[in-house]
C-alpha positions in Angstrom: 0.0 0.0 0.0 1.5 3.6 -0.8 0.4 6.5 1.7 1.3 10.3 0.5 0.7 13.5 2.1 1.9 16.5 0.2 0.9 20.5 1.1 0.0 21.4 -3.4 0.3 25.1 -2.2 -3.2 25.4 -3.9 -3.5 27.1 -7.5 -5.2 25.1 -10.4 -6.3 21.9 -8.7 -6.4 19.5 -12.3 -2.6 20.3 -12.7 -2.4 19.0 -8.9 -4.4 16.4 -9.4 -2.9 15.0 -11.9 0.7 15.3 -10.6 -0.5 13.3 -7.3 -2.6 10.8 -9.8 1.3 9.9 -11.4 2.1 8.9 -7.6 -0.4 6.3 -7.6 -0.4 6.3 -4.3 -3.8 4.4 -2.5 -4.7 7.2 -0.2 -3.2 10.5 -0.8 -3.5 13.3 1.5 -3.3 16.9 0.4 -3.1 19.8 2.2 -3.7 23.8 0.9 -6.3 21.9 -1.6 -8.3 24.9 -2.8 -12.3 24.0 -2.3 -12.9 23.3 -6.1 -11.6 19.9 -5.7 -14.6 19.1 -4.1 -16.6 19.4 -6.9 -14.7 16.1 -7.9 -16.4 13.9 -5.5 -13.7 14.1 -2.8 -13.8 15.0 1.1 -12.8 18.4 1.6 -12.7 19.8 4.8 -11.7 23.8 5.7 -13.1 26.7 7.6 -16.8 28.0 6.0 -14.5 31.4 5.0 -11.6 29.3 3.3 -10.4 28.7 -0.2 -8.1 26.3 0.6 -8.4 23.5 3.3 -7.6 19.6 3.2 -8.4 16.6 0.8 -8.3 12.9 0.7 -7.5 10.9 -2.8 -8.1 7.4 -2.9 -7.1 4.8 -5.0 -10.1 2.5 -6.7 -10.0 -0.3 -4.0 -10.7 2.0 -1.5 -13.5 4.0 0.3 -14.4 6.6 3.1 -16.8 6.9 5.9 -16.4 10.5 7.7 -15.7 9.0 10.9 -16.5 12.2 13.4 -17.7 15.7 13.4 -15.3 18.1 11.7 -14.2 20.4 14.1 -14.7 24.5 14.4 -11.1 25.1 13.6 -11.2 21.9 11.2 -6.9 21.7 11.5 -7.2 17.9 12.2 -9.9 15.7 11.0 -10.8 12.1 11.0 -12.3 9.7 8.0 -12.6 5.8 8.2 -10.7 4.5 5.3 -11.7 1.1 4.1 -10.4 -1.3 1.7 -8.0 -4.0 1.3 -6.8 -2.7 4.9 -9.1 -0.5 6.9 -7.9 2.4 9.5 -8.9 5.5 11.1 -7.2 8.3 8.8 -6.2 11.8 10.8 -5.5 14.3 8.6 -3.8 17.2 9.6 -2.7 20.7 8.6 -2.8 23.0 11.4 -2.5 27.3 11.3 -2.8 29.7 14.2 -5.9 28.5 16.1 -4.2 30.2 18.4 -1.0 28.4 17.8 0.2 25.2 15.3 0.4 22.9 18.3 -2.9 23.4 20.3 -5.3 22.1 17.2 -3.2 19.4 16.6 -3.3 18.1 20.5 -7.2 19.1 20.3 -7.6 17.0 17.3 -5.7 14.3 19.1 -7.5 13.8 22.0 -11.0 14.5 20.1 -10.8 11.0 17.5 -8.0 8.8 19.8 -10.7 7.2 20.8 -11.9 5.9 17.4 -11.4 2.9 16.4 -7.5 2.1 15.2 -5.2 1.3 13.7 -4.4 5.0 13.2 -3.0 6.6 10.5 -1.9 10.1 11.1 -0.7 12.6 8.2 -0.4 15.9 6.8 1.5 19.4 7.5 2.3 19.8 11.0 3.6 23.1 10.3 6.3 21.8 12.9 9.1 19.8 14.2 10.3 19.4 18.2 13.7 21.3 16.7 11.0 24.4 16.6 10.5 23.9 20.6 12.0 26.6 22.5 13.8 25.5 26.4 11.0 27.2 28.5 8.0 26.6 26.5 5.0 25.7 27.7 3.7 23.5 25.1 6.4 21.8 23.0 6.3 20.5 19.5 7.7 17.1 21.7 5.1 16.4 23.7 3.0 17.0 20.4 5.0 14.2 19.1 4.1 12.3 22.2 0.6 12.7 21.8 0.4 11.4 18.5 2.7 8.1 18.6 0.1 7.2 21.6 -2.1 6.0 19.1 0.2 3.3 18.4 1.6 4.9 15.5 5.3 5.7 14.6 6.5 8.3 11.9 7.4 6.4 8.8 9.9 8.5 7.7 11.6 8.8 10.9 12.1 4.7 11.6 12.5 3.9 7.8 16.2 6.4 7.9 16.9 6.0 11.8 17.1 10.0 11.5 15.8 11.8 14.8 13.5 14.5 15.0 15.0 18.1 14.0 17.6 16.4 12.2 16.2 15.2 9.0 18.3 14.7 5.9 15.8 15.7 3.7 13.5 18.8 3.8 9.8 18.8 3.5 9.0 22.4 2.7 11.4 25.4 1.4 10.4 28.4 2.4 9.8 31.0 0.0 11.0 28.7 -2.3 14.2 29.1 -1.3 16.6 26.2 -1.3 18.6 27.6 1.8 15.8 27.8 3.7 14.6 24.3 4.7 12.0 22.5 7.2 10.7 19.2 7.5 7.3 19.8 8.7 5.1 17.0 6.9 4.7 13.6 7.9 3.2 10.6 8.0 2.3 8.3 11.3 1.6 4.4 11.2 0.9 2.0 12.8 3.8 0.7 14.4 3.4 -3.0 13.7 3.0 -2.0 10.0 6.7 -3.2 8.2 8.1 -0.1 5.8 9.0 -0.9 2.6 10.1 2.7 1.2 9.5 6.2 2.0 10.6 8.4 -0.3 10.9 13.0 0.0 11.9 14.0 -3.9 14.5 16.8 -3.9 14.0 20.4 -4.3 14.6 20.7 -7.9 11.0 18.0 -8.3 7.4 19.2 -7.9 8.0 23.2 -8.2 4.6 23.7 -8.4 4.6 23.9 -4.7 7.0 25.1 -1.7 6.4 21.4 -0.3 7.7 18.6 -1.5 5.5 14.5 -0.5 6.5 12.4 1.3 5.7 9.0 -0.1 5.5 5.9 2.3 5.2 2.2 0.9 4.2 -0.2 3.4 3.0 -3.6 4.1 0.3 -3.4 6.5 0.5 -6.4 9.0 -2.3 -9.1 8.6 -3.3 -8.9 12.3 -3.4 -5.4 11.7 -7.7 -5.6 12.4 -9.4 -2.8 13.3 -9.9 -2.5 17.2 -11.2 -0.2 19.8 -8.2 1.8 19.9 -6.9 4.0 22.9 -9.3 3.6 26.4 -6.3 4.7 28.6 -7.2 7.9 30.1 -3.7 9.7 28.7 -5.0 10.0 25.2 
Protein backbone atom coordinates (compact mmCIF):
# COMPACT_ATOMS: atom_id res chain seq x y z
CA UNK A 1 0.00 0.00 0.00
CA UNK A 2 1.46 3.59 -0.78
CA UNK A 3 0.42 6.51 1.69
CA UNK A 4 1.32 10.32 0.47
CA UNK A 5 0.74 13.48 2.12
CA UNK A 6 1.95 16.51 0.21
CA UNK A 7 0.90 20.49 1.12
CA UNK A 8 -0.04 21.38 -3.35
CA UNK A 9 0.29 25.12 -2.15
CA UNK A 10 -3.19 25.43 -3.91
CA UNK A 11 -3.52 27.06 -7.50
CA UNK A 12 -5.20 25.08 -10.39
CA UNK A 13 -6.26 21.90 -8.66
CA UNK A 14 -6.38 19.49 -12.34
CA UNK A 15 -2.58 20.26 -12.70
CA UNK A 16 -2.41 19.01 -8.91
CA UNK A 17 -4.37 16.43 -9.37
CA UNK A 18 -2.92 15.03 -11.93
CA UNK A 19 0.75 15.30 -10.56
CA UNK A 20 -0.49 13.27 -7.29
CA UNK A 21 -2.62 10.81 -9.81
CA UNK A 22 1.34 9.88 -11.39
CA UNK A 23 2.12 8.92 -7.61
CA UNK A 24 -0.40 6.31 -7.64
CA UNK A 25 -0.41 6.27 -4.34
CA UNK A 26 -3.85 4.38 -2.54
CA UNK A 27 -4.66 7.23 -0.24
CA UNK A 28 -3.21 10.48 -0.79
CA UNK A 29 -3.47 13.28 1.50
CA UNK A 30 -3.25 16.89 0.43
CA UNK A 31 -3.11 19.83 2.24
CA UNK A 32 -3.69 23.76 0.95
CA UNK A 33 -6.33 21.85 -1.55
CA UNK A 34 -8.35 24.86 -2.83
CA UNK A 35 -12.28 24.00 -2.25
CA UNK A 36 -12.88 23.30 -6.09
CA UNK A 37 -11.63 19.90 -5.72
CA UNK A 38 -14.60 19.06 -4.10
CA UNK A 39 -16.60 19.37 -6.87
CA UNK A 40 -14.73 16.11 -7.92
CA UNK A 41 -16.43 13.85 -5.47
CA UNK A 42 -13.70 14.07 -2.77
CA UNK A 43 -13.84 15.04 1.14
CA UNK A 44 -12.83 18.38 1.63
CA UNK A 45 -12.68 19.78 4.83
CA UNK A 46 -11.74 23.85 5.68
CA UNK A 47 -13.07 26.68 7.61
CA UNK A 48 -16.75 27.97 6.04
CA UNK A 49 -14.50 31.35 5.03
CA UNK A 50 -11.63 29.25 3.29
CA UNK A 51 -10.43 28.66 -0.25
CA UNK A 52 -8.08 26.31 0.61
CA UNK A 53 -8.44 23.48 3.30
CA UNK A 54 -7.64 19.56 3.23
CA UNK A 55 -8.38 16.63 0.80
CA UNK A 56 -8.33 12.88 0.66
CA UNK A 57 -7.53 10.88 -2.77
CA UNK A 58 -8.10 7.39 -2.85
CA UNK A 59 -7.07 4.77 -5.03
CA UNK A 60 -10.11 2.46 -6.73
CA UNK A 61 -9.96 -0.31 -3.95
CA UNK A 62 -10.72 1.96 -1.52
CA UNK A 63 -13.53 3.97 0.27
CA UNK A 64 -14.36 6.58 3.14
CA UNK A 65 -16.79 6.92 5.85
CA UNK A 66 -16.43 10.48 7.75
CA UNK A 67 -15.73 9.01 10.90
CA UNK A 68 -16.52 12.17 13.36
CA UNK A 69 -17.69 15.70 13.38
CA UNK A 70 -15.29 18.07 11.71
CA UNK A 71 -14.15 20.36 14.06
CA UNK A 72 -14.70 24.47 14.38
CA UNK A 73 -11.08 25.15 13.59
CA UNK A 74 -11.16 21.93 11.24
CA UNK A 75 -6.92 21.68 11.53
CA UNK A 76 -7.17 17.94 12.20
CA UNK A 77 -9.93 15.73 10.99
CA UNK A 78 -10.83 12.12 11.04
CA UNK A 79 -12.27 9.67 8.01
CA UNK A 80 -12.60 5.84 8.21
CA UNK A 81 -10.68 4.48 5.27
CA UNK A 82 -11.74 1.12 4.09
CA UNK A 83 -10.40 -1.33 1.67
CA UNK A 84 -8.04 -4.01 1.29
CA UNK A 85 -6.81 -2.66 4.86
CA UNK A 86 -9.11 -0.51 6.92
CA UNK A 87 -7.90 2.42 9.52
CA UNK A 88 -8.94 5.47 11.14
CA UNK A 89 -7.21 8.26 8.80
CA UNK A 90 -6.21 11.79 10.80
CA UNK A 91 -5.47 14.26 8.63
CA UNK A 92 -3.76 17.21 9.59
CA UNK A 93 -2.75 20.67 8.61
CA UNK A 94 -2.79 23.01 11.37
CA UNK A 95 -2.50 27.28 11.31
CA UNK A 96 -2.81 29.71 14.20
CA UNK A 97 -5.94 28.49 16.12
CA UNK A 98 -4.21 30.21 18.43
CA UNK A 99 -1.03 28.41 17.77
CA UNK A 100 0.25 25.22 15.33
CA UNK A 101 0.39 22.88 18.28
CA UNK A 102 -2.93 23.39 20.35
CA UNK A 103 -5.25 22.13 17.24
CA UNK A 104 -3.18 19.40 16.61
CA UNK A 105 -3.30 18.05 20.54
CA UNK A 106 -7.24 19.09 20.32
CA UNK A 107 -7.63 17.04 17.30
CA UNK A 108 -5.67 14.29 19.13
CA UNK A 109 -7.53 13.85 21.99
CA UNK A 110 -11.04 14.53 20.10
CA UNK A 111 -10.75 11.01 17.54
CA UNK A 112 -7.98 8.80 19.79
CA UNK A 113 -10.65 7.17 20.83
CA UNK A 114 -11.93 5.91 17.39
CA UNK A 115 -11.42 2.88 16.39
CA UNK A 116 -7.47 2.10 15.21
CA UNK A 117 -5.15 1.35 13.74
CA UNK A 118 -4.44 5.00 13.18
CA UNK A 119 -2.99 6.58 10.49
CA UNK A 120 -1.88 10.10 11.07
CA UNK A 121 -0.68 12.57 8.17
CA UNK A 122 -0.41 15.85 6.81
CA UNK A 123 1.50 19.36 7.46
CA UNK A 124 2.29 19.80 11.01
CA UNK A 125 3.59 23.06 10.31
CA UNK A 126 6.25 21.79 12.95
CA UNK A 127 9.13 19.80 14.17
CA UNK A 128 10.33 19.41 18.19
CA UNK A 129 13.73 21.28 16.69
CA UNK A 130 10.97 24.43 16.61
CA UNK A 131 10.49 23.92 20.58
CA UNK A 132 11.96 26.58 22.54
CA UNK A 133 13.76 25.54 26.45
CA UNK A 134 10.96 27.24 28.52
CA UNK A 135 8.00 26.64 26.52
CA UNK A 136 4.95 25.73 27.67
CA UNK A 137 3.71 23.48 25.06
CA UNK A 138 6.44 21.78 23.05
CA UNK A 139 6.32 20.45 19.46
CA UNK A 140 7.75 17.12 21.73
CA UNK A 141 5.06 16.36 23.67
CA UNK A 142 2.97 16.95 20.39
CA UNK A 143 5.02 14.16 19.06
CA UNK A 144 4.11 12.28 22.20
CA UNK A 145 0.64 12.74 21.78
CA UNK A 146 0.40 11.35 18.45
CA UNK A 147 2.73 8.11 18.63
CA UNK A 148 0.09 7.20 21.56
CA UNK A 149 -2.14 6.04 19.07
CA UNK A 150 0.20 3.26 18.40
CA UNK A 151 1.58 4.93 15.48
CA UNK A 152 5.33 5.66 14.56
CA UNK A 153 6.55 8.28 11.85
CA UNK A 154 7.37 6.44 8.78
CA UNK A 155 9.89 8.50 7.73
CA UNK A 156 11.65 8.77 10.93
CA UNK A 157 12.11 4.72 11.58
CA UNK A 158 12.45 3.95 7.84
CA UNK A 159 16.16 6.41 7.95
CA UNK A 160 16.91 6.02 11.76
CA UNK A 161 17.08 10.03 11.54
CA UNK A 162 15.78 11.78 14.83
CA UNK A 163 13.53 14.53 15.04
CA UNK A 164 14.97 18.07 13.97
CA UNK A 165 17.65 16.39 12.22
CA UNK A 166 16.23 15.17 9.04
CA UNK A 167 18.25 14.70 5.85
CA UNK A 168 15.83 15.71 3.65
CA UNK A 169 13.48 18.75 3.79
CA UNK A 170 9.80 18.81 3.50
CA UNK A 171 8.97 22.36 2.69
CA UNK A 172 11.42 25.37 1.43
CA UNK A 173 10.43 28.43 2.37
CA UNK A 174 9.81 30.95 0.05
CA UNK A 175 10.96 28.73 -2.30
CA UNK A 176 14.15 29.06 -1.26
CA UNK A 177 16.58 26.18 -1.34
CA UNK A 178 18.56 27.63 1.77
CA UNK A 179 15.75 27.82 3.66
CA UNK A 180 14.56 24.31 4.66
CA UNK A 181 11.96 22.52 7.22
CA UNK A 182 10.69 19.17 7.48
CA UNK A 183 7.28 19.77 8.68
CA UNK A 184 5.13 16.99 6.87
CA UNK A 185 4.68 13.62 7.93
CA UNK A 186 3.16 10.62 8.04
CA UNK A 187 2.32 8.26 11.33
CA UNK A 188 1.59 4.44 11.16
CA UNK A 189 0.89 1.97 12.78
CA UNK A 190 3.85 0.70 14.45
CA UNK A 191 3.43 -3.04 13.68
CA UNK A 192 2.97 -2.01 9.97
CA UNK A 193 6.67 -3.20 8.21
CA UNK A 194 8.08 -0.06 5.77
CA UNK A 195 9.01 -0.86 2.60
CA UNK A 196 10.09 2.68 1.21
CA UNK A 197 9.49 6.21 2.03
CA UNK A 198 10.64 8.44 -0.33
CA UNK A 199 10.86 13.00 -0.04
CA UNK A 200 11.94 14.00 -3.86
CA UNK A 201 14.46 16.77 -3.93
CA UNK A 202 13.98 20.40 -4.29
CA UNK A 203 14.57 20.67 -7.95
CA UNK A 204 11.03 17.98 -8.30
CA UNK A 205 7.43 19.24 -7.90
CA UNK A 206 7.98 23.19 -8.17
CA UNK A 207 4.63 23.68 -8.38
CA UNK A 208 4.65 23.87 -4.65
CA UNK A 209 6.97 25.07 -1.70
CA UNK A 210 6.35 21.42 -0.34
CA UNK A 211 7.74 18.60 -1.45
CA UNK A 212 5.53 14.53 -0.47
CA UNK A 213 6.50 12.41 1.30
CA UNK A 214 5.66 8.98 -0.12
CA UNK A 215 5.50 5.90 2.31
CA UNK A 216 5.23 2.21 0.90
CA UNK A 217 4.17 -0.20 3.43
CA UNK A 218 3.04 -3.63 4.11
CA UNK A 219 0.31 -3.40 6.52
CA UNK A 220 0.49 -6.44 8.98
CA UNK A 221 -2.28 -9.09 8.60
CA UNK A 222 -3.35 -8.89 12.27
CA UNK A 223 -3.44 -5.37 11.65
CA UNK A 224 -7.68 -5.60 12.39
CA UNK A 225 -9.44 -2.82 13.28
CA UNK A 226 -9.87 -2.45 17.21
CA UNK A 227 -11.22 -0.19 19.77
CA UNK A 228 -8.21 1.85 19.86
CA UNK A 229 -6.92 3.98 22.95
CA UNK A 230 -9.31 3.57 26.36
CA UNK A 231 -6.26 4.73 28.57
CA UNK A 232 -7.16 7.91 30.10
CA UNK A 233 -3.66 9.67 28.73
CA UNK A 234 -4.97 9.96 25.15
Amino acid sequence: MRLLTWNCARGPWPRKRDALAALGADVAIVTEAPRACAEDGLPWFGRADAKNGTTVLLGPEYRFEVAAKPSRQPCVNALRIIGPETFTLVTVWTWPAPNYRQPLLSGIRKYCRLPGPFVVAGDFNGNPVFDKPRGRVRWSSCFDAVERLGVTSAYHAYTSEGYGRESRATHYFLRNAARTFHIDFVFIPTQWTIRNVTVPPFEDYAMSDHRPVIVDVNPSPNSEPETAHANASC
